[in-house]
C-alpha positions, 0 to 999 in steps of 0.5 A: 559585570560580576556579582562579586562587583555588586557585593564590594558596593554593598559592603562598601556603603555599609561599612563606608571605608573601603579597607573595612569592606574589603576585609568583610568581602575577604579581599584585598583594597585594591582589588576592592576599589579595581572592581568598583572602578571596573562596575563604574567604567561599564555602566558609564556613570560614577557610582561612588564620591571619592578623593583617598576616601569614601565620600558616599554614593553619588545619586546614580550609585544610590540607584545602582546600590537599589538594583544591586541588593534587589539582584543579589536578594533575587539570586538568593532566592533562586539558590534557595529554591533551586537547592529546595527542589533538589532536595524535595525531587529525592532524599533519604528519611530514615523512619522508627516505627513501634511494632503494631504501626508497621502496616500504617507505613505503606498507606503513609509512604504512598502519601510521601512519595505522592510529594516527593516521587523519588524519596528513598526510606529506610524504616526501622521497627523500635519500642516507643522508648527507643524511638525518643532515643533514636530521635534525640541522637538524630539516627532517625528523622521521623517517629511513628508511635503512641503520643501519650509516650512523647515527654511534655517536656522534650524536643519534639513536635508531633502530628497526630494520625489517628487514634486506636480502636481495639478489636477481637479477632478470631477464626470461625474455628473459634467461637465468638459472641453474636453480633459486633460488640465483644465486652471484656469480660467475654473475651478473656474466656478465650484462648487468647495471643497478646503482645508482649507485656513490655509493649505499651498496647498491651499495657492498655490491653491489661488495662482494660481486663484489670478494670473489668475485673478478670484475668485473660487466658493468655496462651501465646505472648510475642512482640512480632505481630506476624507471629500473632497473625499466624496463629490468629488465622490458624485457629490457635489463639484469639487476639485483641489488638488495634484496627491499624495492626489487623492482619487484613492491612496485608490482605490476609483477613480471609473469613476471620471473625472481628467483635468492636472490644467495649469499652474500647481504650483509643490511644492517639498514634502520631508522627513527631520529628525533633525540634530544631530551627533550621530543618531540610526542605525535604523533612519540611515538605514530608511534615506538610504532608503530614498535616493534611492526613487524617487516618480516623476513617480508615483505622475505625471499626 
């Protein structure tokens, strides 16, 4: 018995005419009624009413017709789920990530791979904007960035890791008000390294000086966050930045003071792939991770 011989008979009770099914099967007549004839011959029962024409199924082929769309569903099934789990055992995502939530991507590949062991990563840092773009010309699958920048309008979806928190982080060479509050207005007698201004954090930064009332002495201005680091630990600059881009995440916050900035702007940081109907299993089984990860605790001061 051949699968193909289960299919001519549920085409055939379908378009009941037997040059119509075997049009839709993509064979010849004869091959189609060779087939059934074969099924019938093995099974020993006749399956099909017939003279020239299709008369229907006999009440064995009725049963036959139950059993063979149950096989062929089953099989389906068993494709789907052996395709599924050579997808979801490996792959490849190609990840775009705004510059201050690079060290978020370790704590979120561990998460990935704890699902998918042998998935493979290409991480590539860009501006929120060029995230969108990259998103929309399907170069990447996933996006790491702020969520306030995600268009209302557009095709994405999005989950939610965790909102910022801003700190100001200096060496003990430098001298920081007492206690774990640090209120704007202090912060921006210091010598002070920002991000550039094109990128969104700093915007908020800006923000929140202009709101306070006071211009920041702004000494160094860079949109490479290792650069900022270096020159934090050496005792050049101060930093404002969020908690998820702290030099600590590599290890390397040593005696560096951290003063919790008040009020704190808490922008919320997110993932969002696009929108589209028919998605892998692999990206399906990545996202599912996604849901369950709530980063709040980690990223607080």
């Amino acid at each position: 018995m051949f699968l193909r011989q289960l299919s001519y008979l549920i085409a055939l009770e379908q378009h009941r005419h037997f040059s119509r099914a075997a049009q839709a099967c993509g064979v010849s007549q004869p091959a189609l009624s060779s087939a059934i004839r074969q099924l019938e011959n093995e099974l020993g029962i006749t399956i099909i009413n017939r003279n020239r024409r299709f008369f229907g199924l006999t009440e064995e082929g009725r049963r036959v017709l139950i059993w063979a769309r149950k096989t062929l569903a089953d099989l389906d099934s068993l494709r789907q789920e052996a395709a599924f789990a050579q997808d979801v055992a490996g792959g490849f995502v190609s990840i775009g990530v705004m510059p201050q939530g690079v060290q978020v991507v370790p704590l979120l590949l561990e998460h990935f791979r704890s699902a998918v062991p042998a998935l493979r990563v290409e991480v590539t840092v860009y501006p929120n904007a060029e995230i969108l773009h990259q998103l929309r010309e399907q170069r990447i699958q996933l996006g790491l960035m702020y969520l306030d920048q995600v268009p209302k309008d557009g095709p994405f979806e999005v989950q939610r890791l965790y909102a910022e928190q801003y700190v100001l982080i200096a060496a003990p060479s430098i001298p920081l008000p007492v206690g774990r509050e640090c209120g704007w207005q202090q912060a921006a007698t210091l010598p002070l390294g920002l991000l550039s201004r094109n990128m969104h954090s700093r915007q908020l930064v800006d923000a929140c000086f202009a709101q306070a009332g006071v211009a920041p002495r702004v000494m160094l201005e860079t949109n490479v966050l290792e650069l900022l680091h270096a020159e934090i630990m050496a005792g050049k600059v101060a930093g404002v930045m969020p908690v998820s881009a702290l030099p600590e995440r590599m290890g390397a916050l040593g005696p560096l003071q951290v003063r919790r900035l008040d009020p704190s702007p808490a922008p919320e940081v997110g993932l969002l792939r696009l929108n589209q109907p028919n998605s892998t299993a692999l990206l399906t089984r990545l996202w599912h991770v996604a849901t369950a990860l709530e980063l709040d605790n980690i990223y607080a001061t």
